[in-house]
C-alpha positions, 0 to 999 in steps of 0.5 A: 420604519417610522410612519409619516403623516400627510400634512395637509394645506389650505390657501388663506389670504394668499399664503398656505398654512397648514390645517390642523390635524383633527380639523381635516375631513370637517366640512364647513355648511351654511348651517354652522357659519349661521350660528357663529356669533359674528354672524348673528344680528347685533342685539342676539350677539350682545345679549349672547356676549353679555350671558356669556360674560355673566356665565364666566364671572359666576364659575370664576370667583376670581375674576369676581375678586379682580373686578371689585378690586378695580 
């Protein structure tokens, strides 16, 4: 007999969707939705951003070439 995996659901914005299996048992805490980056004040998420951006573009040369080119 095959073995059947318990799908577990969780209402969002009124519907049910189905919640990822390595995401069941991960509680969200305050802590973890205090660093997202949509919660952070706006000019530590635009330097964030701009870093990141920087950080892509130096491990990407051809992200690089693609923006010399326009």
């Amino acid at each position: 007999m095959g073995q059947i995996q318990a799908i577990k659901y969780r209402k969002r914005r009124g519907k049910l969707i189905e919640i990822p299996p390595e995401w069941v048992g991960n509680v969200t805490t305050k802590a973890t939705i205090r660093q997202r980056t949509s919660k952070l004040p706006r000019p530590v998420k635009r330097a964030l951003t701009e870093s990141v951006y920087k950080y892509k573009l130096r491990n990407a040369p051809e992200l690089e070439e693609f923006q010399n080119e326009y």
